[in-house]
Backbone as a ProteinNet text record, in pm:
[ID]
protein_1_A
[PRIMARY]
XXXXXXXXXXXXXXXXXXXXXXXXXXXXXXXXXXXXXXXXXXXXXXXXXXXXXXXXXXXXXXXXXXXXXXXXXXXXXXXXXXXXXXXXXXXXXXXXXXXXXXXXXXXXXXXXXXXXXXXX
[TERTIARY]
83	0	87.6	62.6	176.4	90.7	-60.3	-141.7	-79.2	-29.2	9.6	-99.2	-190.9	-345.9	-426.7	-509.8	-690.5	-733.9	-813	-844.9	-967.2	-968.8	-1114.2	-1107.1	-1012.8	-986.9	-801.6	-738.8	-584.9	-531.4	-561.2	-504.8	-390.9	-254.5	-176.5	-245.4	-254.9	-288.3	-222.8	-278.4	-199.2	-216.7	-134.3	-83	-205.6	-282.1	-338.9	-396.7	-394	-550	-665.3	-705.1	-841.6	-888.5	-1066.2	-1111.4	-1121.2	-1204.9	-1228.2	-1338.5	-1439.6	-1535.1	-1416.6	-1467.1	-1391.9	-1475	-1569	-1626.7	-1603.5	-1628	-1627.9	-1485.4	-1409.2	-1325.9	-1235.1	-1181.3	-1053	-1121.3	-1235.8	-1312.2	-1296.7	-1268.6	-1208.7	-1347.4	-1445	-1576.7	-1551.4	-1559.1	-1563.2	-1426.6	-1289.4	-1224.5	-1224.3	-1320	-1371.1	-1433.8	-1514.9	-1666.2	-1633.3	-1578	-1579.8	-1602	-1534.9	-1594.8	-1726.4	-1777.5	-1937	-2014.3	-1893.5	-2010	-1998.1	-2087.3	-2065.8	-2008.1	-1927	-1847.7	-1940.2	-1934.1	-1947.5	-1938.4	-1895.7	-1859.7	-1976.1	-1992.5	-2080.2	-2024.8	-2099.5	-2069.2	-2218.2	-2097.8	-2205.7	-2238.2	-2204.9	-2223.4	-2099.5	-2145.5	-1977.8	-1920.5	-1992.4	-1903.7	-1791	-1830	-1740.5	-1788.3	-1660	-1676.3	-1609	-1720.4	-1698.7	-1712.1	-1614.3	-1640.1	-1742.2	-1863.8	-1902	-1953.6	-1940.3	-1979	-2125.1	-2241.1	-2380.6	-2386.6	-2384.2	-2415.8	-2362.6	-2315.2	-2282.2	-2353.5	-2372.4	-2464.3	-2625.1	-2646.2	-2802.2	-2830.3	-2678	-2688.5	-2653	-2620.1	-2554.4	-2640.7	-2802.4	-2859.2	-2912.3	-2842.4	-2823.9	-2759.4	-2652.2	-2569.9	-2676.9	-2555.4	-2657.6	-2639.1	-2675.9	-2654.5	-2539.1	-2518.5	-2452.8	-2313	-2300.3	-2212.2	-2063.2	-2137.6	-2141.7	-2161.9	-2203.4	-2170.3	-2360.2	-2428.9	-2576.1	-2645.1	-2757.9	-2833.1	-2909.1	-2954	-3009.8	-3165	-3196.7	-3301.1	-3300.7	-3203	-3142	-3126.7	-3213.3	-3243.9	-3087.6	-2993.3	-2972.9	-2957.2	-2845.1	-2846.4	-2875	-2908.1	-2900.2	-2976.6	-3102.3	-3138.1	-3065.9	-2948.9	-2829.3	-2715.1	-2698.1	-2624.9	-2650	-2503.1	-2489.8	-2425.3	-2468.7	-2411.2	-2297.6	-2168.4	-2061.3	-2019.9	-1966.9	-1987.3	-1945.3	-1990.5	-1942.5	-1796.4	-1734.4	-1579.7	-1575.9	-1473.3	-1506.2	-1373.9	-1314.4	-1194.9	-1198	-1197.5	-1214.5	-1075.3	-1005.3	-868.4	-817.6	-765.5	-731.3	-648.3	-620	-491.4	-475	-362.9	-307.3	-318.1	-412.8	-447.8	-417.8	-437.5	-456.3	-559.1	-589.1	-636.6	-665.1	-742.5	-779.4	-808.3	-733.9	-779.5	-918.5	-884.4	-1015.9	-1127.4	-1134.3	-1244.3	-1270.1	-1240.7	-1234.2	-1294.2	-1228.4	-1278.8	-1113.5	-1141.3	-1009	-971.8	-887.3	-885.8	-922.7	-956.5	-1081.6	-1225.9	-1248.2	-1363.3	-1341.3	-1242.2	-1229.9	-1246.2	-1136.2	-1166.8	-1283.4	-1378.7	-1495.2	-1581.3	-1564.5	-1656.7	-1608.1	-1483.9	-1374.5	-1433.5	-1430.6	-1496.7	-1601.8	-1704.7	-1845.3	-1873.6	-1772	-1795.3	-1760.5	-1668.2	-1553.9	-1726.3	-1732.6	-1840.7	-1980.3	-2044.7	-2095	-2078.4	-2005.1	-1945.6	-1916.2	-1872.5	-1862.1	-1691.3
-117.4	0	123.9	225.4	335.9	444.7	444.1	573.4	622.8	768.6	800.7	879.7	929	1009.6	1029.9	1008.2	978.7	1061.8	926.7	981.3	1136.6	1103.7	1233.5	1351.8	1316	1465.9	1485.9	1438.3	1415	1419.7	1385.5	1343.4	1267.6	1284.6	1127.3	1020.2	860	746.1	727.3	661.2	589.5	406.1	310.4	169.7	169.6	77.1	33.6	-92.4	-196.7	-318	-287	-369.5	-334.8	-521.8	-506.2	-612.5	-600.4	-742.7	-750.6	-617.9	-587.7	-488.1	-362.4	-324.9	-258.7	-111.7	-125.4	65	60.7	-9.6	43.4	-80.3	-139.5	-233.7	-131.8	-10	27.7	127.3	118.4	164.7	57.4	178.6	87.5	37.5	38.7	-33.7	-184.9	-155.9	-297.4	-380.8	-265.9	-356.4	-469.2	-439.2	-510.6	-581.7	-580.4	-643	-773.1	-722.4	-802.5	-958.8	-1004.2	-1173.4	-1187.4	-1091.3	-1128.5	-1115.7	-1060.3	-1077.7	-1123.5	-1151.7	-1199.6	-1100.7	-1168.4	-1079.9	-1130.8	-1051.7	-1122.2	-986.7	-1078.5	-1008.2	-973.5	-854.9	-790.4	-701.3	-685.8	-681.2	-512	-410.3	-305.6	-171.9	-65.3	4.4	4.3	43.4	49	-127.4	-181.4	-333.4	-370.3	-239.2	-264.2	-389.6	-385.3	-489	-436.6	-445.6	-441.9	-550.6	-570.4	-635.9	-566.1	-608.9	-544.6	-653.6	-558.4	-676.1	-683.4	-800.8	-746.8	-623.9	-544.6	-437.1	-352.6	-304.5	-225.8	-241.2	-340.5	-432.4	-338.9	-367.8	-329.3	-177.2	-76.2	46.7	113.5	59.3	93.7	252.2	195.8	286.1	402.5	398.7	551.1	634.4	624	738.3	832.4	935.5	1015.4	1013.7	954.2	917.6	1045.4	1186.9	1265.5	1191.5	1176.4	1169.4	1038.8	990.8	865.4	946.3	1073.1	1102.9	1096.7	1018.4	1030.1	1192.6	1174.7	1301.3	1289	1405.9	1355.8	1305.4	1271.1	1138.7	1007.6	970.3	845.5	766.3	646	540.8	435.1	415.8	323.3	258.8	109	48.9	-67.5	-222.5	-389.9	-376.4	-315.6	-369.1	-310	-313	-256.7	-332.7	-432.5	-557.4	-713.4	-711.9	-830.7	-970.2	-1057.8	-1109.6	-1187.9	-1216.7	-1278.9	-1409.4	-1386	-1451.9	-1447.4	-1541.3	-1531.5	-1499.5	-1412.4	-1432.1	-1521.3	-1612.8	-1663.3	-1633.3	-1574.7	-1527.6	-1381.5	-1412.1	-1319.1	-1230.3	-1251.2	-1236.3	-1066.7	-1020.9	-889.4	-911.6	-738.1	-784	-615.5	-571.9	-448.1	-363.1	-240.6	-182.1	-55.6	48.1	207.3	267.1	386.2	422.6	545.8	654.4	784.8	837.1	890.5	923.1	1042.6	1089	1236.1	1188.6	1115	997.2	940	859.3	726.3	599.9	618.3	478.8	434.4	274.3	214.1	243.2	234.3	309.6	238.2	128.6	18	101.2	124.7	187.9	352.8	390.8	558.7	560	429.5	409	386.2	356.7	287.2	444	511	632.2	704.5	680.8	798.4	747.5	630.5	573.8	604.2	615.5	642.2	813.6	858.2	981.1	1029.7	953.8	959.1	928	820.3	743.1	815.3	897.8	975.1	1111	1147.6	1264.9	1397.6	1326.9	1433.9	1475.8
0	0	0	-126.4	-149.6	-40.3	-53.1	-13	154.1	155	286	322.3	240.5	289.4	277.5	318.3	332	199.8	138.7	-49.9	1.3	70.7	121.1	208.1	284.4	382.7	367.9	321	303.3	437.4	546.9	618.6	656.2	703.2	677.9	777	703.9	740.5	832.1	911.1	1038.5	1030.2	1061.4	1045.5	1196	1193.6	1340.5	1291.2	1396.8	1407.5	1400.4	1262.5	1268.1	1255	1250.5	1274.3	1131.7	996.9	875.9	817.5	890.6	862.3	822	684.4	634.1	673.2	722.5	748.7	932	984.8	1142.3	1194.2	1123	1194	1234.2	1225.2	1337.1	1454.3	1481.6	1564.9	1682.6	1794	1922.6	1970.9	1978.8	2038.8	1921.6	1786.6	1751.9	1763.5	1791.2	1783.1	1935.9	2091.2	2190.4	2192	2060.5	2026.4	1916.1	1872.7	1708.5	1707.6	1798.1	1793	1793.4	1829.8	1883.6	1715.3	1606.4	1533.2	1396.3	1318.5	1167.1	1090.5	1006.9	841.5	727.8	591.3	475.9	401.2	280.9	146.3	54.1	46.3	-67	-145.6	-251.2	-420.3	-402.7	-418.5	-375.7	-532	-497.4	-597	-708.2	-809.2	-933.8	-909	-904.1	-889.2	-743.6	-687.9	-557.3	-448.6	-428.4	-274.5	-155.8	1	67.6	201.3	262.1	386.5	518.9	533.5	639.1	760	893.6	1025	1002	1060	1019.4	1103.2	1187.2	1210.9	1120.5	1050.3	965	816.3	783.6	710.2	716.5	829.1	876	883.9	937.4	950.2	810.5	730.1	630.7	555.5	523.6	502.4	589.5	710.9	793.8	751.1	625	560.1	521.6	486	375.3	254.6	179.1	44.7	-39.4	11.1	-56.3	-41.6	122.5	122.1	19.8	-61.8	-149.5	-298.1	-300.9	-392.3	-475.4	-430.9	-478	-461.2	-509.8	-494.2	-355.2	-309.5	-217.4	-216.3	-141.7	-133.8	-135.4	-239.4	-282.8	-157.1	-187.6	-67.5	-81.5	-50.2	-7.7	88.7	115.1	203.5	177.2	220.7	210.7	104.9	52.6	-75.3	-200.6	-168.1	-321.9	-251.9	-196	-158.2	-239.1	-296.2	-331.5	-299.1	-190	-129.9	-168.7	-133.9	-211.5	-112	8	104.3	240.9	300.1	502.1	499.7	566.7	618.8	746.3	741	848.8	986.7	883.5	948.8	1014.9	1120.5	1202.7	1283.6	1241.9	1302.8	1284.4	1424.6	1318.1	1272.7	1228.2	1098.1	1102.2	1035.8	1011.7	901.6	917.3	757.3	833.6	698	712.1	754.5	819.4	913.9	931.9	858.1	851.8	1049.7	1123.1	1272.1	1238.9	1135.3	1074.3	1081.5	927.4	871.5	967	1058.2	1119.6	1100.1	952.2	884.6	826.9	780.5	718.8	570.1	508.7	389.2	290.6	315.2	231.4	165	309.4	287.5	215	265.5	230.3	69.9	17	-159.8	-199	-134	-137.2	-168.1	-78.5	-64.1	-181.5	-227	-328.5	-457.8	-493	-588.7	-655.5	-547.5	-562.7	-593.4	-557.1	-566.1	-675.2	-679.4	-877	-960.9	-922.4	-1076.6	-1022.9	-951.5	-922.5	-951.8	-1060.9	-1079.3	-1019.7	-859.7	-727.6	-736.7
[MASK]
++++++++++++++++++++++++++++++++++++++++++++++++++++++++++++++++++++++++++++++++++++++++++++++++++++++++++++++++++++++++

């Protein structure tokens, strides 16, 4: 991984443990929690994939769709999920780490993406 700063606020990244959930895994509540809960792979907007815990899964459509680069109103959330499959691996592991954002930089591409092919 070359990226030293957050595709969205340019922040420099920081190296920390995170759990597989690529939107809330370097969040210190899940990183206490995380056994307690299911992973799986979905196939989301622009052909993307993300890892999410089911709680993140379920909250997903609490965003605000701008922030993704949609117009506003724009419903999403699980019914624009394509299921790929269970992770069963639960282990942490070491990724990048926006302290601004406070999301992993999985996800930050994720949001950058959408905003790219969203013409934001």
């Amino acid at each position: 991984m070359k990226e030293t700063f957050c595709p969205l606020c340019y922040s420099a990244l920081e190296f920390k443990e995170v759990t597989p959930c690529m939107e809330c895994g370097g969040d210190d509540f899940e990183l206490d929690h995380y056994k307690e809960h299911k992973y799986a792979e979905y196939e989301l907007y622009f052909g993307q994939r993300l890892i999410l815990c089911n709680f993140c899964e379920v909250d997903f459509g609490s965003f605000d769709p701008t922030y993704f680069g949609f117009p506003p109103g724009t419903k999403i959330g699980i019914q624009d999920f394509n299921f790929i499959k269970e992770i069963s691996d639960k282990a942490l592991r070491k990724d990048k780490f926006c302290p601004e954002c406070g999301y992993r930089l999985s996800f930050l591409k994720f949001v950058e993406t959408c905003k790219r092919k969203n013409g934001k």
